[in-house]
Each structure stands twice: as C-alpha cells, then as structure tokens.
N, C-alpha and C positions, 0 to 999 in steps of 0.2 A: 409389452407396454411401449407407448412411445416414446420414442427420445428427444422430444420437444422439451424444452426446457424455459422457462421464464425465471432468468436470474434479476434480481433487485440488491442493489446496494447504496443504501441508505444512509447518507453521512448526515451531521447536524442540522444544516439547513439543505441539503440536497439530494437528488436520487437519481444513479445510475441506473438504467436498466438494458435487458438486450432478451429477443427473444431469438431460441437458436438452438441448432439441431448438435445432441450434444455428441453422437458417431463423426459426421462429416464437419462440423464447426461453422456451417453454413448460417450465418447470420440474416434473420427475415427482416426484424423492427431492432430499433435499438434509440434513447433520446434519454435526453437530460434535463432533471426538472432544478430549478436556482432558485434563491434565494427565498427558498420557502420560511415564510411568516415574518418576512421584513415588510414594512410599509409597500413600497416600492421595487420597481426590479424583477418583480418574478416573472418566470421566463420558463414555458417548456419547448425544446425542443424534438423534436418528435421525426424519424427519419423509418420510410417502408421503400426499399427498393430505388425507385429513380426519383421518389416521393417523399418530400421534408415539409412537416407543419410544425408552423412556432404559434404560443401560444402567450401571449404576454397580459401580464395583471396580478392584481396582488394576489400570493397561493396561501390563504389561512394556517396551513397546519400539511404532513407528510398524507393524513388519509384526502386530505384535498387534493393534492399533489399527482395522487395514485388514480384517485378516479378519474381525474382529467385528462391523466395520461393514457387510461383504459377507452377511453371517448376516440382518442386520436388514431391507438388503434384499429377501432370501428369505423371512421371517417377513412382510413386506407385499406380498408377490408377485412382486416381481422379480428374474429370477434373470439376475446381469451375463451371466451366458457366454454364456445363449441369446437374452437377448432382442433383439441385433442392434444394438450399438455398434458403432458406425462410427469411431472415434478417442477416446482417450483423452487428457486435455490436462494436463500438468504445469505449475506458476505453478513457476519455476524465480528464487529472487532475483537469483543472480549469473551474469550470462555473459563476464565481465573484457573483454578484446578480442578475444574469439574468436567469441562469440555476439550476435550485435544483430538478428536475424530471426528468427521460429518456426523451430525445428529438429527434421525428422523423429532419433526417438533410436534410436541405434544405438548398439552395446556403446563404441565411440570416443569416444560423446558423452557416453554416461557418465560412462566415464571424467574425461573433461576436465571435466566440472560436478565431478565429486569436486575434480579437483586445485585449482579453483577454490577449494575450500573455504576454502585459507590466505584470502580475499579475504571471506568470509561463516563463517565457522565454526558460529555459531549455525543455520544455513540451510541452506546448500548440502547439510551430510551428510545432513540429514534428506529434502532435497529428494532425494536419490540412494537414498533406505531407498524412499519414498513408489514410485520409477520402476520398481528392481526388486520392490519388493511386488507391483504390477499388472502387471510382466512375466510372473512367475511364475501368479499367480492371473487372466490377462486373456489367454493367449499367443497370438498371430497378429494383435491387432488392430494399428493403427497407433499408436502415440505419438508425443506432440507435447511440444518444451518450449518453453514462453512466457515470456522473459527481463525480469523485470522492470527491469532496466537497458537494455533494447535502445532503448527511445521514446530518450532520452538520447544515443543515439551519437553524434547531429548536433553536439554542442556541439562550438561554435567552441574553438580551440586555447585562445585566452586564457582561457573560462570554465572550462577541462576540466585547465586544469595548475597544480600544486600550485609556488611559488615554493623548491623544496630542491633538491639537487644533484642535476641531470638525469642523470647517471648513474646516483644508486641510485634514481632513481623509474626510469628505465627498465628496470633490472633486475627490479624489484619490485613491477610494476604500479600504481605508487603516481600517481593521477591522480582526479579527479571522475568518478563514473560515474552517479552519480545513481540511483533507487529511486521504485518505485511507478508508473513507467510506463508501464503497464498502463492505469491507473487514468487519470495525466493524458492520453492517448492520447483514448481514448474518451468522458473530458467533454467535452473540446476540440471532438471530431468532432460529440458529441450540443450540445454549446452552437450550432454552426452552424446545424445543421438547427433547431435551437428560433428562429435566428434567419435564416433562408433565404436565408444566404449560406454562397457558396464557403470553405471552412476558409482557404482560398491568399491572401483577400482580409482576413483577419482578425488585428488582435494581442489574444490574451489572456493574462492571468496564472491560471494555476489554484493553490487551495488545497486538498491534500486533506491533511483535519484529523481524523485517528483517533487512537488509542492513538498509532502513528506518525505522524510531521507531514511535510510537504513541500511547496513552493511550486513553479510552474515559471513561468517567459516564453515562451509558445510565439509565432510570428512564423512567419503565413502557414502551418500548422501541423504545421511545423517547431520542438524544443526549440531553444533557445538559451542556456539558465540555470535550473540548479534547486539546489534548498537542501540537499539529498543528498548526499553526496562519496564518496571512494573507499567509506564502510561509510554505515549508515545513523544514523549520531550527530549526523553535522554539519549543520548550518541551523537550525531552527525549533525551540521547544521543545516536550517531547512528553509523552507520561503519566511514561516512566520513563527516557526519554535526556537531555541536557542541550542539546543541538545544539550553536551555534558556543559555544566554550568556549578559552582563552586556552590554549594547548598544554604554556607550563610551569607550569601549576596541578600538572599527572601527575606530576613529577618534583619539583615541592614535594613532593605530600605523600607519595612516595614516599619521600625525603629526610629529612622530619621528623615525619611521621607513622607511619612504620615499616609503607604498605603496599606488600605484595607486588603484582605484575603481576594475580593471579587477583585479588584484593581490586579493584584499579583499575579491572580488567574487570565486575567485578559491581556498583561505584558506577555506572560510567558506562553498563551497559546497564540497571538493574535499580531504582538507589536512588537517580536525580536524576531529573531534570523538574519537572512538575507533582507527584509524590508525593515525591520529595527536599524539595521545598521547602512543601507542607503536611500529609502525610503520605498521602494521598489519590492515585490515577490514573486515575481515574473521574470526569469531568465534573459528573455529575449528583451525585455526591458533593460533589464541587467545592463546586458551586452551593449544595450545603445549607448546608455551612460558612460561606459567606460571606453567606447570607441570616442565619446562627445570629451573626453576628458574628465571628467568626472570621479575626484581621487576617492571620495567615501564611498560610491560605488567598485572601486577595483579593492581598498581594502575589505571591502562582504566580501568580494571573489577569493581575497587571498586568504583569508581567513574560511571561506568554506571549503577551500583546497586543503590547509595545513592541516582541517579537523580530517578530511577523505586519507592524507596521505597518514596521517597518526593512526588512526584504525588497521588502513593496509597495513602497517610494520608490526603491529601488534599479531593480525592475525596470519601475519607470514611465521612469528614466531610461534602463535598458538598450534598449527597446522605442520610444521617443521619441513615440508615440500609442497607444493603448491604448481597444479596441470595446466590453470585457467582460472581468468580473470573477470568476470562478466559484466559488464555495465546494461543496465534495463530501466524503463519507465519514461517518463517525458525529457529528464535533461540527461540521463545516462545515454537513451536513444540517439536523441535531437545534439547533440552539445561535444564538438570536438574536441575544444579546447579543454573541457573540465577532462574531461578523459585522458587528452596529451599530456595535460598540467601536473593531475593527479599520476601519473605513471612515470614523469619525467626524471633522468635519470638515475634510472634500477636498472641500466643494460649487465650491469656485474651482477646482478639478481636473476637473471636470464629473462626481465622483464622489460621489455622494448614493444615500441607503438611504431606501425609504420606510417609515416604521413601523410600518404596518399592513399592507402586504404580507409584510412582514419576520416579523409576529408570525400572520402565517394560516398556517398549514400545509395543504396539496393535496397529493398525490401528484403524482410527476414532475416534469419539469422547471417552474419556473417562478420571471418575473421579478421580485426586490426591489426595484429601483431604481424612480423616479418615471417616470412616461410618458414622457415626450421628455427624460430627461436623456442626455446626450451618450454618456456612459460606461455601458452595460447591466450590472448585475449579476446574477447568476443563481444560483440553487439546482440545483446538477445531482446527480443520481440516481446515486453510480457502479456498475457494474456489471461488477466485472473476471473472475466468472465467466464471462458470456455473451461478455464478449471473449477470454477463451480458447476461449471452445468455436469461435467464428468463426473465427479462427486455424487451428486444431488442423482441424476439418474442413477448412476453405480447401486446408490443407495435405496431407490425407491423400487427397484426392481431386486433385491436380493430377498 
C-alpha cells in the first residue's frame, strides 16, 4: 500500500492539512484554511512545491473549507482521488476513555468522537465535520484517528483524578486526560535518538509552548504528569487560556458580575492568558511591547514564566532525576528568552542554558545546554503531522 498520507487537523474555525510521504516525511502540498464561518477573513492558503495559492472570502462551514482546499490541489496538479493515498489521518483532540491508540474509523467511531464532544466541544465537532468531509470526497481509502489525548493514558491514578465526589466524576468523565500528545510523544522519541539512548532508559520533561501550552514528565517514555486536564485550560499559561485558575473565581464573577456560563466560556477560552493580561496573544507581539516598555505586557511574561518555572519544580520532584529538558512548538522553538528565563538559575540542579547556543538558531534538533552539564536541554522540532501520517499508515496497512 502506499505511504501517501493526507493528514487533516481540524480545529474550531480552522484546518491544518499536509499531504506527505509517511516512510521519507517528504512533504508534496501542505495549507491552512482560517477563519472558517466568520463573516469575513477567510483565507486558504494552499502551498505545492515552488507553488502558493491563497484563496480569500467567506468559508461557510469545515466541508466548505475541504472542498476548496481539494480545488487547489487540482489547480497544482494533484488530484486526491487518483493520485494513490494510501490513508487518510485525522488529529482527533478527544478520545475520553474509549480511544488511547490510532483507531481505523468506522461509522461507530464516529459516532463516539461526536459523543465525546460534551468533553471537547470546541473540537471534537469540528474534528467529526473534517472525517465525514473526506469520507465523502476520499471513499474507500482508509482513515485513521490520531487521539491527542491517547500519549496521556498511562497516567498513574493519583496524577489523572480530579479530588470531587467520585461518583459524579465517574458518571461524567470528569478526570485528567491531558492534550497535545501527539506532540510530546514524538519530541520525547526524537530527543532520544538526538541523544543515542533507549527512550526506556530516559527521564524527560517536555514543554510544548504554542498559542496552546502544556508540560509533561515523561519516565522511561512512558507519561506520568502533564499540565492538561480533563479540557485543555488547565496547567501552563497560554495566549488566550488562563491555565490553573482558583475554581471559585467562575462563580464569583458569575455572582457578582452578572456573567452568564457563555460569557464565562468565552473569558476563559478566548480573553485570558497572555492577551487577557496585555492585550496581545502573539509572542512576537509580546516581545515588542515589552521591549517598547510596556509594564502589563512584561507582567503576562512574568507571570507565564513563574507558571513554566512551578511546573518544572514539580515535575523535577515527580521524576526524582531528570536527563533532559525539551522545549518544542512556536515559542518553545522560536523564544530564547522564555527558555533562558524559564531555566534561570538551577545550575546547582545541574540545569544550565548556554547563551550562545541558546541565541544560534540551526535547523533541527539541537543542544542549549553547556557540554557536560548533567541535565541536556534540547530544542526539538515538533512535527505532529508526520506523526500521524506514521500512525495512520502503520495502521492501514497492518
């Protein structure tokens, strides 16, 4: 079968996609569709080789979205139905307790990613518009869903349960499942090989620092701890979540500020984080702020530092030795400072950042930390398209 792969990842109002060879990782097409089913704004862009088309105007709905981006395809040469995919890979956010392994989809699975919804509402539906779009327009290939909560299953009882009355969390799924999975899975794997030992023989902590934030402990690489919980709010601070957040803040200012649940829901996924607190959710915006002086902007920095550096200490002590340190994703990448800030003074920890590796930027993997310091710290590259497409073929051909 071939190892063509066409991965879709589908968030709320948008869609990732790439198509790509899942052996060599050799990427053909790849584009991004925005602000799907806002009035204004929508935008695909669409990239084949030396060859970029944008496509701007209003995108109705994700099967809108899909077809147009199947168009553009065609307008660069490739035409999905014929040119011989071999599996189709769905990034799927939620799979509650039912999904923790790539799952070939069938109408059942469907299903059940929908009911999952109550668990991802933002997510899940849209993840289920994306499946039947490319059912429809893709028919007989194989599909794949790649559960962003599945790396996560492993968590130990104690990290994974929520202290409220175990009867309504167990009616109601209510438990740690942790996000981004995907993601920490395959820095973990890739930090190994950069450093040519067995994952089995390893403890790391991964940071993958985007718009979305999230920390894990992985041990022998296997999770045990991530900053994630039952949705994706809780732990680290993010561009426009709040992470951990005192529970009856909600019902204050429900209370006394006369918001409804929808208002509550649109603070806490949309108008806290990094841009709640300087108006900004854009790092590089960030940065200008607070190079311009800009003190509400440098207090979101330090406060997103304090939450990074509270986790580290936690999971140094969850882990009790600790090989390597990984920072991944757009600001973990891209962001010296948050890395410097975040690691700053733990050289009695055997944790030290070297400055000048720290401020070179290279393609791919490579080390920050001082030559023989104890603790490696690492810039990893993530790449959770190519780890679905590995999945997703893995799967359709077994």
């Amino acid at each position: 079968m071939s190892d063509l792969v066409l991965v879709l990842n589908c968030g709320s109002s948008s869609i990732k996609y790439q198509l790509l060879h899942a052996d060599s990782a050799q990427v053909l097409a790849s584009g991004l569709v925005e602000k799907i089913g806002e009035a204004h704004g929508g935008r695909i862009v669409h990239e084949c080789g030396d060859r970029k088309l944008v496509h701007e105007g209003t995108i109705a709905d994700h099967r809108a979205g899909l077809r147009q981006a199947f168009e553009m395809f065609r307008e660069t040469g490739i035409d999905l139905t014929t040119i011989g995919i071999g599996a189709v890979g769905h990034r799927v956010v939620h799979g509650g307790e039912v999904f923790w392994r790539p799952t070939l989809i069938t109408d059942e699975v469907v299903r059940t990613i929908d009911e999952l919804s109550v668990l991802a509402p933002l997510h899940n539906p849209a993840n289920v518009i994306g499946i039947e779009s490319t059912r429809e327009l893709l028919p007989g290939i194989p599909e794949v869903a790649v559960f962003d909560t599945a790396f996560f299953h492993t968590l130990p009882e104690a990290a994974k349960t929520y202290a409220i009355d175990a009867k309504v969390a167990a009616a109601h799924g209510v438990r740690k499942y942790g996000f981004h999975g995907t993601s920490h899975q395959y820095v973990s794997e890739k930090a190994a090989e950069f450093l040519g030992r067995p994952t089995e023989e390893l403890n790391q902590i991964i940071f993958h620092l985007g718009n979305g934030a999230s920390a894990s402990a992985v041990a022998g690489g296997v999770a045990v701890d991530t900053t994630m919980g039952m949705t994706p709010l809780e732990g680290l601070v993010m561009g426009t979540r709040p992470g951990d957040l005192d529970p009856g803040i909600m019902p204050h200012l429900m209370n006394v500020a006369g918001l409804d649940l929808p208002a509550v829901e649109q603070l806490l996924n949309r108008n806290s984080g990094i841009k709640g607190l300087s108006g900004v959710n854009d790092f590089r915006e960030l940065q200008q702020l607070i190079d311009n002086g800009d003190t509400a902007a440098k207090l979101a920095y330090d406060v997103y530092i304090h939450r990074l550096r509270r986790y580290l200490g936690a999971y140094l002590v969850e882990l009790g030795t600790v090989d390597s340190i990984v920072f991944t994703a757009g600001v973990g990448e891209n962001s010296a400072s948050v890395r410097a800030d975040a690691l700053a003074g733990l050289q009695n920890l055997g944790i030290e950042v070297d400055p000048v590796r720290n401020e070179t930027r290279t393609p791919g993997i490579r080390a920050i930390s001082p030559e023989f310091a104890p603790v490696t710290v690492l810039v990893v590259p993530t790449n959770e398209e190519l780890a679905i497409a590995r999945a997703a073929h893995k799967l359709a051909t077994a």
